[in-house]
C-alpha positions in Angstrom: 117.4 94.8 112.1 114.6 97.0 110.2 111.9 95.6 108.6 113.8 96.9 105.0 116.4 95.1 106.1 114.7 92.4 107.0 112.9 92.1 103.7 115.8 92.7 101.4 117.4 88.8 102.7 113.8 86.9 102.4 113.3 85.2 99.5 110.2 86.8 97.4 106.8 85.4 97.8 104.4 85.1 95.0 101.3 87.2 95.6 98.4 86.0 93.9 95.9 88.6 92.6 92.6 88.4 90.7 92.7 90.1 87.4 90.1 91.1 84.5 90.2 91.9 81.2 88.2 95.2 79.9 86.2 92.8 77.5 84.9 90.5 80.3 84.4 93.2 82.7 80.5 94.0 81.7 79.4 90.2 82.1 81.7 89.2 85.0 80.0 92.0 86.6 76.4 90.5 85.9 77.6 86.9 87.4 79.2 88.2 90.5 76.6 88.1 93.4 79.1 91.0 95.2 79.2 93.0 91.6 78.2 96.5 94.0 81.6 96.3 96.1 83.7 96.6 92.6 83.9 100.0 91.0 81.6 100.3 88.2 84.1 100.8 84.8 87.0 98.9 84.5 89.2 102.0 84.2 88.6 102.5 87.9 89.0 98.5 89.0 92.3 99.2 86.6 93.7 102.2 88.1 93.7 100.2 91.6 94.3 97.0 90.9 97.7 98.4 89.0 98.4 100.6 92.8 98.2 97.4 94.3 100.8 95.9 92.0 103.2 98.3 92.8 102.9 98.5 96.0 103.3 94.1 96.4 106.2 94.5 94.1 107.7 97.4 96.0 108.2 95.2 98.8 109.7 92.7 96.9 107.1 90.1 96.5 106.4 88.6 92.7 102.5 89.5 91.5 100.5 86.4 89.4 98.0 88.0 87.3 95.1 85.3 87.6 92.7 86.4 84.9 89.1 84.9 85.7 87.1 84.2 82.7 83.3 84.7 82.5 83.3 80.7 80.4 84.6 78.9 83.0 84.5 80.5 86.5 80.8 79.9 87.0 81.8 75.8 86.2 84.5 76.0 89.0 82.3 77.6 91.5 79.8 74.3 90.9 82.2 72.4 91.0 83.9 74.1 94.2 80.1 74.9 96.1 81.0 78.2 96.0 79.7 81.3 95.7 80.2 83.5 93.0 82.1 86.0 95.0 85.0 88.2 96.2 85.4 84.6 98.4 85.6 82.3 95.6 87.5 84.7 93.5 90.3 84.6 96.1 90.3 80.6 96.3 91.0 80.7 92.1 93.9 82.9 92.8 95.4 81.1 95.4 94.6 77.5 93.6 96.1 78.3 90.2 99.0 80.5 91.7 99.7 77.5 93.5 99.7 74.8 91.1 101.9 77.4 89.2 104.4 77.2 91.5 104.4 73.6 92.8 102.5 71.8 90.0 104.1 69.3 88.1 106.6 70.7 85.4 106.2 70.0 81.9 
């Protein structure tokens, strides 16, 4: 069996990806202690982030936007002992794609 094959009879998997929005970009960039590994204007972060999308969703996995926001990520990394980093960015991801998916349901 291919791995197309293969793929079509799994169920889909949630892939959980850090987003930004344009208006957050400028100061999310000054709390970021890895700010120099990201692209320098949003337009460029965009233009691969949204190649990465397509590329998840072409192999039939689900994307979750997870949109960090400048007012409370630096709270959760305190409260985490993390890092503001590509590291901690990650762990957001994967803890509120998570609870999206097996949290309680309202």
């Amino acid at each position: 069996m291919s791995k197309t094959t293969q793929r079509k009879n799994q169920e889909p998997s949630i892939q959980a990806m850090v987003w930004y929005k344009e208006e957050d970009w400028d100061t999310l960039k000054t709390l970021f202690t890895d700010s120099h590994m990201l692209p320098g204007k949003y337009s460029d972060w965009l233009l691969k982030a949204e190649a990465m999308v397509k590329k998840v969703e072409s192999c039939g996995d689900i994307v979750m936007k997870v949109f960090i926001d400048p007012d409370t990520f630096p709270a959760w990394c305190k409260e985490k002992g993390k890092e503001m980093d590509m590291h901690a960015r990650t762990a957001l991801a994967i803890e509120v794609a998570t609870h999206q998916s097996f949290g309680p349901k309202v």
